[in-house]
N, C-alpha and C positions, 0 to 999 in steps of 0.2 A: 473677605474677598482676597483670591492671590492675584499678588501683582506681577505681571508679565516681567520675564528675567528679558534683557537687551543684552547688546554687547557681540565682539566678535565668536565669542564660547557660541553662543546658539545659532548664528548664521553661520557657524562650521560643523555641527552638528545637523544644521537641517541641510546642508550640502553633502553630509554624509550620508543622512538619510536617505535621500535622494537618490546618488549612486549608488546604496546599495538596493532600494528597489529596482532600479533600469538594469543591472547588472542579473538581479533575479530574476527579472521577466524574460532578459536578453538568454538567458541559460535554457526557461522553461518553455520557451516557443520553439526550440526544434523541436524538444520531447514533445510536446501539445498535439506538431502539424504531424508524426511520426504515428503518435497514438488514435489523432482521428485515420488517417493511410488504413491502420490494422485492423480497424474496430468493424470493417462491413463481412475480413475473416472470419476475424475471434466469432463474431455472430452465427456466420455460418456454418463454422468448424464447432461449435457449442453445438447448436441444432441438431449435427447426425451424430454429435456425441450423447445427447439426452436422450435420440429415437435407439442408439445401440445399448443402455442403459436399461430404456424401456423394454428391449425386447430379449434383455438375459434374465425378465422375472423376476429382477433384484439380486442375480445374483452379483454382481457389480458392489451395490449398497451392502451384502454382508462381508463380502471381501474388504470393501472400505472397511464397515464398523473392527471386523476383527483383528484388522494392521492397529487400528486405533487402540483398542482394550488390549491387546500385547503389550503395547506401551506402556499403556496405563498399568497395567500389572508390573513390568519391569522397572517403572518408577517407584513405584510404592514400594516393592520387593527391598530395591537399593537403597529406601530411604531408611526400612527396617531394620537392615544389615548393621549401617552407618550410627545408627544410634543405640 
């Protein structure tokens, strides 16, 4: 069994602690009330972006895939070179 450490060491430490969560909370509660504010956009501006998706046939999703495997080719390429 461990025996609980006392002393002022750990009652400055668990005051440390402390501040540093109120500090972190204090930080991520604008970001929070900011991110709920955007998120009835983000939803809706998703929505006619998935119907304008849907209605190029894909051709959106080949254009993604093939920015993608460029990449993927020009890494590989540079990694060939280098060794």
């Amino acid at each position: 069994m461990l025996a609980e450490a006392s002393g002022p060491g750990v009652l400055f430490a668990k005051l440390r602690a402390l501040l540093f969560f109120l500090w972190s909370f204090t930080l991520a509660l604008p970001l929070f009330v900011t991110m709920l504010a955007m998120a009835p956009f983000v939803m809706l501006f998703d929505k006619s972006r998935l119907v304008g998706d849907a209605g190029s046939g894909g051709g959106g999703a080949c254009r993604r895939a093939l920015a993608i495997h460029t990449l993927e080719a020009l890494r590989t390429s540079s990694k060939k070179a280098s060794s």
